[in-house]
C-alpha positions as CSV (number, residue, x, y, z in Angstrom):
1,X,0.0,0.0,0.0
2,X,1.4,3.4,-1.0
3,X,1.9,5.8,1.6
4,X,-0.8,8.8,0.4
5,X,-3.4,5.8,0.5
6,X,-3.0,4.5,3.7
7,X,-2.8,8.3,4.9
8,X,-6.0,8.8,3.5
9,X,-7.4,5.9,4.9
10,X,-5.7,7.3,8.6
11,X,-7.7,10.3,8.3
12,X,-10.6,8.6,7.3
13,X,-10.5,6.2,10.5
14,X,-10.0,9.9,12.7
15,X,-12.7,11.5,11.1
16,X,-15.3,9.1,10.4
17,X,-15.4,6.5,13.2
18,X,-17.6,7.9,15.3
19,X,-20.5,8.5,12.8
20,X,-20.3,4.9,11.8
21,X,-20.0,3.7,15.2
22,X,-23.0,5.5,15.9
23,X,-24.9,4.5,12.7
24,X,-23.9,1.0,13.6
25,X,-25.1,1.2,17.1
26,X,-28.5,2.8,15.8
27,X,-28.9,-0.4,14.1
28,X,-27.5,-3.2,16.2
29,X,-28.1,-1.9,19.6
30,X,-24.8,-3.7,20.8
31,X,-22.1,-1.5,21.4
32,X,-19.5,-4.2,21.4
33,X,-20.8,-5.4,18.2
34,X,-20.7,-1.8,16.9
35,X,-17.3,-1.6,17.0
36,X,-16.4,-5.0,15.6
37,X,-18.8,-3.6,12.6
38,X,-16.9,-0.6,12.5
39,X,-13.3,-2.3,12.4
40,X,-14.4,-4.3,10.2
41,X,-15.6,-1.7,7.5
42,X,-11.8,-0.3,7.7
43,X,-10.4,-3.5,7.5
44,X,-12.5,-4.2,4.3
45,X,-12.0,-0.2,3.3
46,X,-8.0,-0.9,3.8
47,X,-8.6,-4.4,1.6
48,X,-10.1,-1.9,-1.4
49,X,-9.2,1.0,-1.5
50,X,-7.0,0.6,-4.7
51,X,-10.5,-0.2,-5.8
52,X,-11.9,3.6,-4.4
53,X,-12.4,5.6,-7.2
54,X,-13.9,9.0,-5.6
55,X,-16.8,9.0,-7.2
56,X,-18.3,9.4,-4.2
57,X,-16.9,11.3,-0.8
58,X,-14.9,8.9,1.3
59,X,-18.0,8.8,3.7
60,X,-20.3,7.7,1.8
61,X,-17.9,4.9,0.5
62,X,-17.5,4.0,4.3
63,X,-21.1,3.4,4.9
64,X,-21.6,1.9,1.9
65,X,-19.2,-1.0,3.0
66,X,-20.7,-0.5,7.0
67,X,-24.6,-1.0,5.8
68,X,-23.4,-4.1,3.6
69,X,-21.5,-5.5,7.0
70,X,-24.6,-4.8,9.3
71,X,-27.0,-6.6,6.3
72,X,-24.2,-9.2,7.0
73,X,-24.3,-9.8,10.4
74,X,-28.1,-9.7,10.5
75,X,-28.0,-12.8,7.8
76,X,-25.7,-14.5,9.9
77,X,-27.8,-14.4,13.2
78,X,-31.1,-15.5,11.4
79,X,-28.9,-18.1,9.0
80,X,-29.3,-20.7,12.6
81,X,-33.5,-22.2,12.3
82,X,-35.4,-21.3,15.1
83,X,-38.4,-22.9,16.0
84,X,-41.9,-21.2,15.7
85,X,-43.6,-22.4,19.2
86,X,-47.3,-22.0,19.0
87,X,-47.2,-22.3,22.9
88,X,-45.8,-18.6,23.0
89,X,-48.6,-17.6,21.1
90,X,-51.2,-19.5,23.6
91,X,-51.1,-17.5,25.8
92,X,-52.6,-14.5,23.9
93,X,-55.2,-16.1,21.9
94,X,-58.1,-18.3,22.0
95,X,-58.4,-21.3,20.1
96,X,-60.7,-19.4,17.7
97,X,-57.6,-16.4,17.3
98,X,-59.8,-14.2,19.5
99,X,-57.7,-12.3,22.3
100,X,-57.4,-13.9,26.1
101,X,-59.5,-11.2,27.7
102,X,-56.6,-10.6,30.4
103,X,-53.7,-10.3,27.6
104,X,-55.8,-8.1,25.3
105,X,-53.6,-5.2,24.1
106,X,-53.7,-2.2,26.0
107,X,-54.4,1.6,24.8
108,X,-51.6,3.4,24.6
109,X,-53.6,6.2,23.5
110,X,-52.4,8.5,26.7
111,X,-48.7,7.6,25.7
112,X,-46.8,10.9,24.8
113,X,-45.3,8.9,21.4
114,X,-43.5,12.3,20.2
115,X,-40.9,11.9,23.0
116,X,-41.1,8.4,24.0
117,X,-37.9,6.9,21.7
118,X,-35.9,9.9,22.6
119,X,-36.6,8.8,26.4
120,X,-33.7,6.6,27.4
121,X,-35.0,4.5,30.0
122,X,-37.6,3.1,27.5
123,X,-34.7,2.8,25.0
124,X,-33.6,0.1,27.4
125,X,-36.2,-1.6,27.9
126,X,-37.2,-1.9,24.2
127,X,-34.0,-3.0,23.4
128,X,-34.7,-5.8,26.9
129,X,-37.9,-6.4,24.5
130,X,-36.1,-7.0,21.4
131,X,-32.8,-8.9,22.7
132,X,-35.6,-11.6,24.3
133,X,-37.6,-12.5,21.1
134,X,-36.1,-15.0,19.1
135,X,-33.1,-14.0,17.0
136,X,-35.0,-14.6,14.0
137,X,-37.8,-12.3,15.1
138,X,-35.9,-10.2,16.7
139,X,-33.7,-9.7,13.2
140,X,-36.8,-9.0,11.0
141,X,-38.2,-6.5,13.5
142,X,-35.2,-4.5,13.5
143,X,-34.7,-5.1,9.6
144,X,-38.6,-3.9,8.9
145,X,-38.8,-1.1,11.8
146,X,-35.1,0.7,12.5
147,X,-33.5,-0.6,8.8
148,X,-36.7,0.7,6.9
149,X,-36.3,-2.0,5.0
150,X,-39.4,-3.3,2.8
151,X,-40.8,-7.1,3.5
152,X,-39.5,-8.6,0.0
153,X,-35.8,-6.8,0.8
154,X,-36.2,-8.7,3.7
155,X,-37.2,-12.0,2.8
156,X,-34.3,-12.5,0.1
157,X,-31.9,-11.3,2.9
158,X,-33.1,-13.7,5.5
159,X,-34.1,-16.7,2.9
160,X,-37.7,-16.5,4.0
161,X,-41.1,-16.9,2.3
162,X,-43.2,-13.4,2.5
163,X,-45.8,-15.9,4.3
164,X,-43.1,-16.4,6.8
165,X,-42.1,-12.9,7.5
166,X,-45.3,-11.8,8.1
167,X,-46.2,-14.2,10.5
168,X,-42.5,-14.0,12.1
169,X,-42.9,-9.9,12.5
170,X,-46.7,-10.2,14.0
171,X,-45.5,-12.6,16.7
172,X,-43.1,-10.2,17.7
173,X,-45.1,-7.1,17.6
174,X,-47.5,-9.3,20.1
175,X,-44.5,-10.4,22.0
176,X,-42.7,-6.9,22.1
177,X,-46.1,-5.1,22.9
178,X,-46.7,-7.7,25.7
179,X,-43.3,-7.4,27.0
180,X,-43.2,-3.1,27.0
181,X,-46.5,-3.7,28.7
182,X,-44.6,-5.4,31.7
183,X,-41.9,-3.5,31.9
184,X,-42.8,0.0,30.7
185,X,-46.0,0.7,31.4
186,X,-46.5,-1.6,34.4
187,X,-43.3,-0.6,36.3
């Protein structure tokens, strides 16, 4: 490597780090897997940057090569089956799909929305919510929701039916409601 490229690519790891370590955090919500993310988009920057032809700013090159790593890791952690239990569901529904009367969803009409992701404790505890569903749920939520990624993006990345994906995310909307229910608005 020739000494004004691996320069740049100094200055590129001083300026840009911490926007794509807070990108990758937005998206993850693991701070230790953040930064392996982030590494790991240099490492792969460092790997092609002969192959960097300034066509774009050096930023946007970066992110590029960050959002493909985070579309990677999410593939990975939904690449292991996980089995759909139709006891989880049980517990919500009657045989004839009608809602238990004591798990019906609650109004969260009186909920002041316009603040409530920017609050920090409930930041927690959604991400509490979101670490406890199965990793395959747990992916497609994230993918649909904080990616704002469409369902048939999604299914070719995960290597699931549209069928499947739709049944995955509304288990574990009625899972994640259930679960900010406890914790959130119970607590």
């Amino acid at each position: 490597m020739n000494q004004n490229i691996t320069t740049d690519l100094s200055k590129w790891v001083e300026e840009y780090t911490s926007d794509l370590y807070r990108w990758a955090l937005y998206k993850i919500s693991d701070s230790e897997q953040a930064k392996d993310l982030v590494q790991d988009t240099f490492l792969a920057a460092a790997e092609k940057i002969g192959s960097f032809k300034g066509e774009s700013s050096p930023k946007t090159w970066l992110f590029s090569i960050l959002n493909h790593k985070i579309t990677d890791h999410y593939r990975k952690k939904v690449s292991q089956p996980t089995p759909l239990e139709d006891k989880s569901m049980a517990r919500f529904f009657e045989k004839d799909g009608d809602w238990h009367e004591s798990n019906k969803p609650k109004n969260w009409q009186d909920v002041d929305d316009n603040n409530l992701l920017d609050d920090g404790e409930f930041q927690a505890i959604l991400k509490k919510c979101l670490d406890a569903l199965p990793e395959k749920w747990s992916t497609s939520v994230r993918l649909k929701y904080l990616t704002e990624k469409n369902g048939e993006e999604i299914c070719q990345e995960l290597g699931i039916t549209t069928s499947n994906f739709w049944q995955i995310v509304h288990r574990a909307k009625v899972q994640l409601r259930d679960c900010i229910e406890i914790n959130w608005f119970k607590s």
